[in-house]
N, C-alpha and C positions, 0 to 999 in steps of 0.2 A: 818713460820718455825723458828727453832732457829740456833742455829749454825750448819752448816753441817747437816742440816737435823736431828739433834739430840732430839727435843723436838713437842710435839702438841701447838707450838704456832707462832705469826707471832709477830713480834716486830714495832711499830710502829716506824715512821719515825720521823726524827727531824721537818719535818713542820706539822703533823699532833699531834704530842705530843706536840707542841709549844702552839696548841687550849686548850690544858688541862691545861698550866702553863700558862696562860693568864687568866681563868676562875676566878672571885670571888664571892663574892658574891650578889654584885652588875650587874657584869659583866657574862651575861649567853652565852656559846659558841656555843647555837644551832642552826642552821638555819629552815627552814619550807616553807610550801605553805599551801595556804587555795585556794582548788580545786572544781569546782562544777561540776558535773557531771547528765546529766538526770537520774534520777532515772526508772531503769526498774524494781520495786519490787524484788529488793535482798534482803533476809534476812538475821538477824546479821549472822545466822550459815553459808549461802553463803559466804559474804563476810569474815570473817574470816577464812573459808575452801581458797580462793582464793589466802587471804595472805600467808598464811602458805604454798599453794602449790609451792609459787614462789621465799620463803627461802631460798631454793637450790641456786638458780643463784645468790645469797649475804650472803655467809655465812656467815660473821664480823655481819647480824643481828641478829644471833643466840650467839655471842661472848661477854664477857665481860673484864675487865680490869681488869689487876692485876699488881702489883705495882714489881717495884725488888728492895730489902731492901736497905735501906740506899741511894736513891736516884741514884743505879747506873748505872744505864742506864735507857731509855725510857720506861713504862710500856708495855707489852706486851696484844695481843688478847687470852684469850681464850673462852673454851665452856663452857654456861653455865649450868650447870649440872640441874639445876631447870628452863629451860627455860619456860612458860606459854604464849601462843599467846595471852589467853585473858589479860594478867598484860599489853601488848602492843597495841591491839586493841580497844579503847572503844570506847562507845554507849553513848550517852548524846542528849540532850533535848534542844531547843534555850527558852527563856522566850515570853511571848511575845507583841508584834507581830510574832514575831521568822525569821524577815528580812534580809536582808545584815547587818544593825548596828548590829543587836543586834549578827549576826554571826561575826563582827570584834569585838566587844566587849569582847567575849569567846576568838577570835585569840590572841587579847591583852591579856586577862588572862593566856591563855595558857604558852605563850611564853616568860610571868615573872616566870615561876615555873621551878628552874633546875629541869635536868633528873638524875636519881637517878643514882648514879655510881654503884651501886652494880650487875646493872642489864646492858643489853643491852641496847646503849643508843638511843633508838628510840621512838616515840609513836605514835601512829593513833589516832583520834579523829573525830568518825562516827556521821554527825547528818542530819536533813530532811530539806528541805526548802520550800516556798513554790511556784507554779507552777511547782510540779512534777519534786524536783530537790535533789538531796543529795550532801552532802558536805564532805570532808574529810580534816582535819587541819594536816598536818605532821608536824612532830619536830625531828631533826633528831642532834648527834654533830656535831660540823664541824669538829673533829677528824676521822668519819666514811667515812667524802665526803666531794666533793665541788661543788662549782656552775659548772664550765664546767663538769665533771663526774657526778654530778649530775641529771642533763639531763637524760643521758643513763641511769643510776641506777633506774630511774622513770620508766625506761619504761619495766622493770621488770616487775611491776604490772600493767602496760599498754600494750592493745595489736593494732593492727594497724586493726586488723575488728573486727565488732563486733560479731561475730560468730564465735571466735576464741576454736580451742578445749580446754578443759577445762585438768589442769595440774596435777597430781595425788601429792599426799604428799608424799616425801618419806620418808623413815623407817630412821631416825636419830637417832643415839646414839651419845652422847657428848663423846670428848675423856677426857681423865684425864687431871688436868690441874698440871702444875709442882710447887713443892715443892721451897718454898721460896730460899733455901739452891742452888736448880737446877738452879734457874732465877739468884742468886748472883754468883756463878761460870760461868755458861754461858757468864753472860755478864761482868766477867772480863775478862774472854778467847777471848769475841769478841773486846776488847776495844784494847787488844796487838794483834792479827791478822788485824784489821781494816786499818790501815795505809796499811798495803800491797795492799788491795784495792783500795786505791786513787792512790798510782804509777801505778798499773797496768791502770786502767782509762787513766792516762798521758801519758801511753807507747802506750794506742791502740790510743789514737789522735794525734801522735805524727806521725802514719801513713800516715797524710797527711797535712803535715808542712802547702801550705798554707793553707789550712783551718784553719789551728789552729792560723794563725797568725791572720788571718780575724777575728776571734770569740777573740783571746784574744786582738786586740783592741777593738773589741765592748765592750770586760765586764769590759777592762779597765778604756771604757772612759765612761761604765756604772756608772760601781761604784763608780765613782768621783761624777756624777750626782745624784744619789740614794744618798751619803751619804750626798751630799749640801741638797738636801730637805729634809731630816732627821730631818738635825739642826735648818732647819726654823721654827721658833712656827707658827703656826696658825694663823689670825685672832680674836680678841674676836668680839662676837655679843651678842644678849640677849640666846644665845639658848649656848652660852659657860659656861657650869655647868657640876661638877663631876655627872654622873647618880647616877641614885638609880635603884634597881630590879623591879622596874612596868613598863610593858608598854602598849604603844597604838599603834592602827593598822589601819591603810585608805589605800584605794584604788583608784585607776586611771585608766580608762580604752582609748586606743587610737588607729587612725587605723593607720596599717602597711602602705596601700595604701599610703596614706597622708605625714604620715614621709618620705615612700621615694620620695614621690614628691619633698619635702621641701629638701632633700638631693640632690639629680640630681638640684634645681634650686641653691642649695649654693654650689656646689661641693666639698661635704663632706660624711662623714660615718655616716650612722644610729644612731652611739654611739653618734656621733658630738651632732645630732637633739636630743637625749637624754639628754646630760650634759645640752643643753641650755634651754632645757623646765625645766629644776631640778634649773638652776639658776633661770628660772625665778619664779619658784613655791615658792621658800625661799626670792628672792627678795621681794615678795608680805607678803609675810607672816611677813618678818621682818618690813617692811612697816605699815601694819598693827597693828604694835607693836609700834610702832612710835619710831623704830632706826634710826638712822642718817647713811645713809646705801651709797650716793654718792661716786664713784669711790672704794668700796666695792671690793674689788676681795678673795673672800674662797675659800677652797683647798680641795679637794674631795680625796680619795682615789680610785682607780679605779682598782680593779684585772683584769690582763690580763691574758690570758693559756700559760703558756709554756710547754705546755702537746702537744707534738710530735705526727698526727694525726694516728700512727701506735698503740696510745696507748688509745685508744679513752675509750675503754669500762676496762680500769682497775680503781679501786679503789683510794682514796687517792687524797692527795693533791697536786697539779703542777701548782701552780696558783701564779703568782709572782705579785708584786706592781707598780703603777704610781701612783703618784701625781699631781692631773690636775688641772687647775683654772679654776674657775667660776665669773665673773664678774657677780655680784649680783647688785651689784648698778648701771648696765647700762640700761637705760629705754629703748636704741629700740632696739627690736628683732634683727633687721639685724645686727647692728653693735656687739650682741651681740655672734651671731653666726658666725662671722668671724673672731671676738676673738679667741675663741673655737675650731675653724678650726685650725685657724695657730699654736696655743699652742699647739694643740692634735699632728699635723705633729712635732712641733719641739722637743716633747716630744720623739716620736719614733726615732726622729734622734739621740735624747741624748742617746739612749739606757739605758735610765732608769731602764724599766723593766729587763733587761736583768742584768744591774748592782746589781738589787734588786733578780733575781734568785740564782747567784752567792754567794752571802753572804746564801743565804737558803740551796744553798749545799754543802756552808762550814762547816755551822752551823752539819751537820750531823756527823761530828766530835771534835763536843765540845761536853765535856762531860756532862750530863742532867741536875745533878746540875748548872753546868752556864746559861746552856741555858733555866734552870726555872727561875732564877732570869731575866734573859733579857726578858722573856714573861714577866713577870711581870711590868718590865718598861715598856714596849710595851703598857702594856694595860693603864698606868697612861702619854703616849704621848700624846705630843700639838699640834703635826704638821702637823694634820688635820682638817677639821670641822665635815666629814663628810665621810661614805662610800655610791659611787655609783657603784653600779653590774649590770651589763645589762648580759643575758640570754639567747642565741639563742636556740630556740626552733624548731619543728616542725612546717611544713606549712599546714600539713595535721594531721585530726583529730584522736584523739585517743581514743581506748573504755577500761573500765573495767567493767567485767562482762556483757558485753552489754549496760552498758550505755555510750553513747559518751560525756567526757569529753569536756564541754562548753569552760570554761576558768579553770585559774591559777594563783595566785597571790605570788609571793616570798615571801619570809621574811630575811633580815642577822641581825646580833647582833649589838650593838651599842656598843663602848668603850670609856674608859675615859672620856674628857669632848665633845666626839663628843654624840649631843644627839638626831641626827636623824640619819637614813642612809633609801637607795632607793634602793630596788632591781626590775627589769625589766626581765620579760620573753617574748618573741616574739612566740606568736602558733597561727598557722589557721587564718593569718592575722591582728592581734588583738597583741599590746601592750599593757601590763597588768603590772601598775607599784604597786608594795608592799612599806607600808610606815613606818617605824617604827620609834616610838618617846620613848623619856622618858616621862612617866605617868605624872611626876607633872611638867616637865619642860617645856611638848608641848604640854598644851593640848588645843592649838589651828590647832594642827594637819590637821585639815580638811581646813583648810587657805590655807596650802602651796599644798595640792591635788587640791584644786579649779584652785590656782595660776598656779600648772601644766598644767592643761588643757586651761586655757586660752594663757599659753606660746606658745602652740600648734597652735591658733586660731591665732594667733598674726602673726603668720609665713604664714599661710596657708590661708589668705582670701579666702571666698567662692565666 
């Protein structure tokens, strides 16, 4: 909506228009999954009737962006007048053998090639495997979603039986989209109205002082902690290089069972038994490379939700920041997961994240030119090595069009000189880690997936 309900469009937020002013050209802001699914003999005209019927329930993928002149406020959603499912859904071919490689291979390619901003920014990418299996590669921005809403937004085109009735398309027509002239007026009218906003906010929390004092020590003494790991550079190691636009894709598969065993025996969280198999997967890898890696500790980024569970199935971004350590250069598992323990607890006490939301829902009042310049810094930051994403998924299975989706594999974007990042989904028992590297900087890639799984084994004797 625009102002007072005056316009057909919805204005993006400052953390989700943050993904667009972060984007370069090196740097691509989409996420994705590469999904396999049994194949029940769907045809492209099925599957494409399926997607389209399920549009409805995410209208922003029939939307495109459009810009408000001279940079004055966030671009806004609208419809696009020439929408075509097929420009979004394609059909492709594996080489072959036509395996798992040779389907991460396309993943990698895929996922070096931005999405076209003129259009919706999403894409499907339909191909066959073999033992009677299909696969579907999504690429979506991360201005459209996030990992936690992300989830839910899957399951749009996920149904929970496989005998689910089939959804009708409905009769859409695009609304008009508004005149440059309307978007600059709009959003100078919202820019002097908007402060009234934030008192009003401070007037209804104000309703119940303590709370407010609880919360505004936490984000005070967040924000002290979110802005010290700001200013810390990183680590360098051999994988500390500005990216380029190529990348590579490996995968990890691992059981649910097992991690939580190795969780209940170290009295930690799942995420815990995460960070420490990702340390040792890079540990190996940098090893392998023959860094001088002893008493090593890198710095991951780690998105946490600060998505309120009443808000489960909306749209958009609510996903705030930690700064976790990984001790890479510790060679035993135990000690290295008690590390990880205690930093991950002391991290939630610092109230990090919550210092790092704070600043995101300040930012909703700087005005867009600042706050594109500050994506921009953002994305040339040192004070990571690395993003890791973990995923809660489903424990039970999911079908489309009657096939029951097997597995899932994430994917998030890499920036600056961090030139891996690990996304993790958790479905139907099964840990499914996504790996993404820069092209020429890692393409020993499959090192640190190996390294993973042996982190695992390391914990878990049989």
């Amino acid at each position: 909506m625009g102002v007072h309900g005056m316009s057909n469009y919805e204005r993006l937020s400052a953390q989700d228009a943050s993904f667009l002013y972060v984007e370069s050209p090196v740097a691509h802001m989409h996420v994705g999954s590469l999904a396999i699914f049994e194949d029940t003999g769907q045809t492209e005209e099925e599957i494409l009737r399926h997607v389209e019927s399920r549009l409805k329930y995410v209208p922003r993928f029939r939307k495109k962006l459009r810009w408000v002149p001279f940079g004055m406020d966030h671009p806004v959603w609208v419809d696009d007048p020439h929408f075509d499912i097929r420009f979004h859904v394609r059909f492709t071919g594996l080489p072959k053998p036509g395996g798992e490689r040779e389907a991460m291979r396309l993943m990698g390619r895929v996922m070096s090639i931005p999405l076209d901003r003129q259009r919706p920014l999403w894409e499907f990418w339909v191909f066959d495997l073999p033992k009677k299996r299909k696969a579907i590669i999504q690429k979506t921005h991360h201005c459209l979603i996030d990992g936690v809403s992300g989830v839910d937004l899957g399951t749009v085109l996920l149904d929970m039986n496989p005998d689910a009735p089939r959804t009708e398309i409905d009769k859409w027509t695009p609304d008009p989209f508004p005149s440059k002239a309307v978007l600059l007026r709009e959003s100078l009218a919202e820019r002097f109205t908007q402060p009234a906003g934030l008192v009003r906010t401070l007037r209804e929390a104000a309703r119940t002082p303590r709370e407010l004092l609880q919360r505004t020590g936490d984000v005070a003494k967040g924000v002290v902690a979110f802005g010290k790991s700001s200013f810390e550079r990183a680590p360098k190691t051999s994988l500390s290089a500005p990216i380029g636009p190529h990348r590579r894709f490996d995968i990890v598969r691992a059981d649910l069972a097992t991690v939580k065993r190795v969780k209940n025996e170290f009295g930690c969280t799942v995420n815990d038994v995460v960070l420490t198999m990702v340390a040792g997967g890079i540990g190996k890898l940098l090893r392998s490379r023959g860094d001088a890696i002893d008493d090593l500790v890198l710095k991951a980024m780690v998105p946490v939700s600060v998505r309120d569970p009443s808000r489960r199935m909306t749209y958009g971004n609510m996903v705030s920041m930690m700064a976790a350590e990984l001790p890479v250069g510790e060679d035993d598992p135990r000690r290295r997961i008690d590390f990880i323990r205690q930093r991950m607890a002391g991290l939630k006490e610092s109230k990090q994240a919550i210092g790092a939301d704070f600043w995101v829902k300040m930012s909703e009042y700087a005005p867009a030119t600042v706050l594109s310049l500050a994506g921009r810094a953002a994305a040339l930051q040192r004070m990571v090595n690395m993003v890791v994403t973990n995923i809660p998924g489903p424990q039970f299975p999911l079908y489309m069009c009657g096939g029951r989706m097997i597995e899932a594999f994430p994917c998030v974007p890499i920036l600056g000189t961090a030139t891996v990042g690990v996304a993790v989904l958790s479905y139907c028992g099964q840990l499914s880690f996504g790996l993404t590297g820069d092209y020429d900087i890692v393409p020993d890639l499959k090192a640190m997936a190996d390294g993973i799984s042996e982190a695992l084994d390391e914990l878990s004797p049989a």
